[in-house]
N, C-alpha and C positions, 0 to 999 in steps of 0.2 A: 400336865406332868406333875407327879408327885417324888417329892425324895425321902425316904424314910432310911435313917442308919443306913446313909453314903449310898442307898439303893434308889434306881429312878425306875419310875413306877408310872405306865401310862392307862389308867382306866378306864379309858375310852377303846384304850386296844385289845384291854383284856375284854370288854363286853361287845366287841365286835367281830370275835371270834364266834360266838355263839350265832351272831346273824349268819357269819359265814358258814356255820356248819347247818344252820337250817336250811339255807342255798342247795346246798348238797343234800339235804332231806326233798328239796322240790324236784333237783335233777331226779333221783332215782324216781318217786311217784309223778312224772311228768305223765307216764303213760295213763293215770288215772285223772287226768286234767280232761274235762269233755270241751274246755274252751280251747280250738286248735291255734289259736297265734300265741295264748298262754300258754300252752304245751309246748309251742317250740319256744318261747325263749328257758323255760324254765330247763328245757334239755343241755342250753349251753349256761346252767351253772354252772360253774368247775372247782377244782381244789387250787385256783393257780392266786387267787386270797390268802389261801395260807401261803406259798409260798416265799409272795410279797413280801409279806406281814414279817415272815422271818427274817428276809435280808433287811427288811429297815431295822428290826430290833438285834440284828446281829451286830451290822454297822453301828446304832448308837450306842447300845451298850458294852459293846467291847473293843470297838477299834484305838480309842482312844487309851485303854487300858495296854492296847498291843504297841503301842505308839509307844509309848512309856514305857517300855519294858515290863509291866505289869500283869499279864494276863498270864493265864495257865491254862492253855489247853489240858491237859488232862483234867482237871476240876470243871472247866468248860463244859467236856465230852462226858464227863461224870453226870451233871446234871442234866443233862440231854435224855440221856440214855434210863437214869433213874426215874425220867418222868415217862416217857417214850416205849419204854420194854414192858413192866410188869405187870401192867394192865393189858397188853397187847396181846402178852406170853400166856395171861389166866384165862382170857377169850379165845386162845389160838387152842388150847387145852381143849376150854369146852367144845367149840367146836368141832374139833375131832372125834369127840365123843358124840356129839349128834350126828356129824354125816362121817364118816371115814373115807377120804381120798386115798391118796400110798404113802407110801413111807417118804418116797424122794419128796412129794410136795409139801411133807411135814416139817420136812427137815430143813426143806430152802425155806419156808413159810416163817421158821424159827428161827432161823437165820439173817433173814429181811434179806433172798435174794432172790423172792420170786416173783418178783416185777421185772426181773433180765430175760425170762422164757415165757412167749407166748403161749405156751402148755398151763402154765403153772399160776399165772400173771392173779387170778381172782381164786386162786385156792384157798379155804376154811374161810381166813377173815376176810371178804372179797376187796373192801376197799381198802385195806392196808398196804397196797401197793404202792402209795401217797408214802408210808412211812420209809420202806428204799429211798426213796429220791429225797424225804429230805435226811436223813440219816447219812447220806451221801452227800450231801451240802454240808452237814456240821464236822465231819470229816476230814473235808479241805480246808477246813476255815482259816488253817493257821495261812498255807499258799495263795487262798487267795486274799489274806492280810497282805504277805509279802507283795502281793499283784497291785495292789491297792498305793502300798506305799512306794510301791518303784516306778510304778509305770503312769502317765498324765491319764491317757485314755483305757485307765484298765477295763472300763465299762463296754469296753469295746472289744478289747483282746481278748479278755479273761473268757468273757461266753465263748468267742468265737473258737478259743483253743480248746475250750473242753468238748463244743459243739465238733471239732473236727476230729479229736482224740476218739470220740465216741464213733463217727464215719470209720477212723479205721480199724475198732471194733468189730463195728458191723459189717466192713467187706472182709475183713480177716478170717469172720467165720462166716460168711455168708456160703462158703461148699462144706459146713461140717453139719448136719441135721440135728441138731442134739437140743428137744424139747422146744425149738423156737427161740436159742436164744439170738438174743438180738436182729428177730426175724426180717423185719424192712425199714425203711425210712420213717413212715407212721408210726410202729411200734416205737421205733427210737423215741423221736420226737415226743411222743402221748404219755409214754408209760417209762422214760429214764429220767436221769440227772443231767443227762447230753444232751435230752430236748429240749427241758426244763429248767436250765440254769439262767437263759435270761429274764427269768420272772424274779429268782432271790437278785440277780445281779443289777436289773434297775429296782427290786426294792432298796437297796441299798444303797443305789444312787441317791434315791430318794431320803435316806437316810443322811447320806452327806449335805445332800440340801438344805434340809431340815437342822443339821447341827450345824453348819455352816452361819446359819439366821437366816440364809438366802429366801427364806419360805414366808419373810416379812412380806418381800414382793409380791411373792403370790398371793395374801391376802387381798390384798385388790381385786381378785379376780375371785373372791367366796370359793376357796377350793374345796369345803365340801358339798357345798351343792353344785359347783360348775365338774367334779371328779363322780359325783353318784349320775347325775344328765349325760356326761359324755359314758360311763360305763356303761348304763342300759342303751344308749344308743349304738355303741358299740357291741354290746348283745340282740340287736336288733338286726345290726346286720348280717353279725356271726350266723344267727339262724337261719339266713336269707339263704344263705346256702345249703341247705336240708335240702336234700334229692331222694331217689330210689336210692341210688350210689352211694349216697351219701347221707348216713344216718340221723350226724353227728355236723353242723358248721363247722368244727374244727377236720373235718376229714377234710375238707376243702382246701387247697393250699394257700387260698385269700384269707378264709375264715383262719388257718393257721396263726397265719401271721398276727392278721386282728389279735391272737386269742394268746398270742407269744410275746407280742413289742407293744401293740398298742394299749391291748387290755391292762397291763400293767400298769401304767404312766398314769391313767385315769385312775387306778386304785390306788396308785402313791402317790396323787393330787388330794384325793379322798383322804388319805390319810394323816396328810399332813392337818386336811384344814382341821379331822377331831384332836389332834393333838395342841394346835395352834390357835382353832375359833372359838368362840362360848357359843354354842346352838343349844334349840332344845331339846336334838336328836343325840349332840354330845351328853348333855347333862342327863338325859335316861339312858343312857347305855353305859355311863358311869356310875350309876347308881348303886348301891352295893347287892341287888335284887341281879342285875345285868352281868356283874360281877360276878358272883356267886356261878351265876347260867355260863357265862364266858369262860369261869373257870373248869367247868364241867364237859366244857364243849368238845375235847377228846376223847371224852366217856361215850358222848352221843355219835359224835364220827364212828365212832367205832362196835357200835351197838345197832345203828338206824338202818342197817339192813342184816340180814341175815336171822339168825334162829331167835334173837330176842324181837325182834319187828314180825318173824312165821308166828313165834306164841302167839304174841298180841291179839294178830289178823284171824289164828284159827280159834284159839280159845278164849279169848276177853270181847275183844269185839273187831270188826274190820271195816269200822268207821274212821275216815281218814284221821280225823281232829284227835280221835281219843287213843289212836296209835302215836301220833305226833306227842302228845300229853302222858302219857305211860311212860315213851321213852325220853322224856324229860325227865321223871321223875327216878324212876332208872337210873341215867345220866348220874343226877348230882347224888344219889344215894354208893352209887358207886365211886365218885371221887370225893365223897365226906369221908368213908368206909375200908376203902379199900385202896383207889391210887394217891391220896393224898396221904395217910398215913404211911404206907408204904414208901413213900417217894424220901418223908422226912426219915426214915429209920436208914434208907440205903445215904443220903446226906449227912448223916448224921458221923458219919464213919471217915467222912475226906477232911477232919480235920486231925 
């Protein structure tokens, strides 16, 4: 952990974003893996790392401010949104212009609300559905501050109330047809906030752990190598449930769970120990090379499939490595250029 002018600054976490978003470059080309048990774990990368990622850095960086009276949600949701929309908005653009869906899909798409309808869920920017859910996390943050400081086991309530908010959602409208929204159980679960909240909500437990010093103790037990051994083994077995039926381990209600309670706990073991151990895996992912990449790594989430990954494949070349390398470069040309500039000029106004 770094503090720079009263700012805490973990580099290990900024350059582990970039691993996690390459994770999510292996999910999508799983199907071009010819080794099949590599195939199937690489099917159960997920986005649920970033999730994590967030509720720890929500928790540490701003509970304490909320605690003190200090915090401002609105400056909060400012930055959020200034990093999060403008880059998202100029893709959402282009893409319309290369394939044109309809106007409804443009408009929830512009919106970030088209991860609530199964119709709509992968329209223009197909993985931006990740951005609803968490956009919908930084949202509540002030209530579930309030949850946090009222309640002993808010870790407990807090999921399970939004988890059940969300059920009756979905039977509410489960007799109205309109686009898929909030179609079944799985949708809920895979593609909301209602599925998805106990991944920010033990990240943040883990956060508390973590600021607490509680994570002294766990040193004893090498959390980052004892959190990366149990995470792929826990992807070991998530895939174990691949079927006809079942695509995906997580379609599975075992592999759910795995991929909902357990997956996490392993990644905010892992996390703790980059933040907490001296490795050699911390010290190159810190580096200002990982940095740089980690910084960029919303660029590539949101570029690594679709019409900048079709160019690559049809007109440069449709060899894996040099598609992965392009949209690197890509990547950080785009947030040297384009989201990072932009990000300070819309910041630059909340003061």
């Amino acid at each position: 952990m770094r503090t720079v002018k009263n700012k805490i600054f973990f580099p290990a976490l900024a350059g582990i974003r970039i691993i996690a978003a390459w994770m999510i470059f292996l999910h999508h080309i799983s199907n071009e893996v010819k080794t099949e048990w590599l195939s199937a774990i690489f099917k159960e990368f997920h986005v649920g790392i970033f999730f994590t990622i967030s509720g720890s850095l929500t928790y540490i960086l701003y509970f304490k401010k909320y605690r003190e009276g200090q915090f401002s949600f609105y400056h909060f949701l400012q930055k959020r949104l200034a990093r999060l929309l403008p880059l998202y908005w100029v893709l959402l653009v282009i893409a319309a212009i290369w394939q044109w869906e309809t106007l409804k899909s443009f408009i929830l798409s512009f919106l970030l609300l088209q991860s609530y309808f199964q119709e709509f869920k992968f329209s223009y920017v197909a993985q931006a559905w990740t951005i609803s859910v968490q956009l919908l996390f930084y949202i509540s943050v002030p209530l579930f501050f309030l949850w946090i400081r009222k309640y002993k086991y808010w870790f407990i309530f807090w999921p399970l109330s939004i988890f059940l908010f969300g059920l009756v959602l979905m039977y509410s409208f489960s007799t109205i047809s309109f686009h898929g929204f909030l179609t079944d159980f799985d949708f809920l679960m895979i593609y909301t906030f209602f599925g998805r909240v106990s991944e920010f909500t033990i990240g943040a437990l883990i956060g508390q752990l973590w600021y607490s010093k509680k994570s002294e103790k766990m040193l004893r037990i090498r959390p980052t190598l004892t959190g990366a051994i149990s995470y792929f083994i826990i992807l070991v077995i998530i895939s174990s449930f691949q079927s006809q039926e079942n695509s995906y381990g997580i379609n599975h209600p075992i592999g759910l769970v795995l991929n909902h309670i357990f997956l996490p706990f392993s990644i905010g073991l892992f996390l703790i120990g980059l933040c907490s151990e001296k490795t050699y895996f911390s010290t190159f992912i810190s580096s200002p090379f990982m940095i740089l990449m980690g910084n960029s790594a919303y660029a590539f989430y949101l570029i690594h499939v679709g019409y900048f990954s079709e160019f690559i494949y049809f007109h440069i070349s449709s060899n894996l490595l040099i598609r992965f390398l392009c949209l690197n470069v890509i990547a950080v040309i785009l947030y040297k250029f384009m989201e990072l500039p932009v990000q300070r000029a819309l910041l630059s106004f909340r003061k």
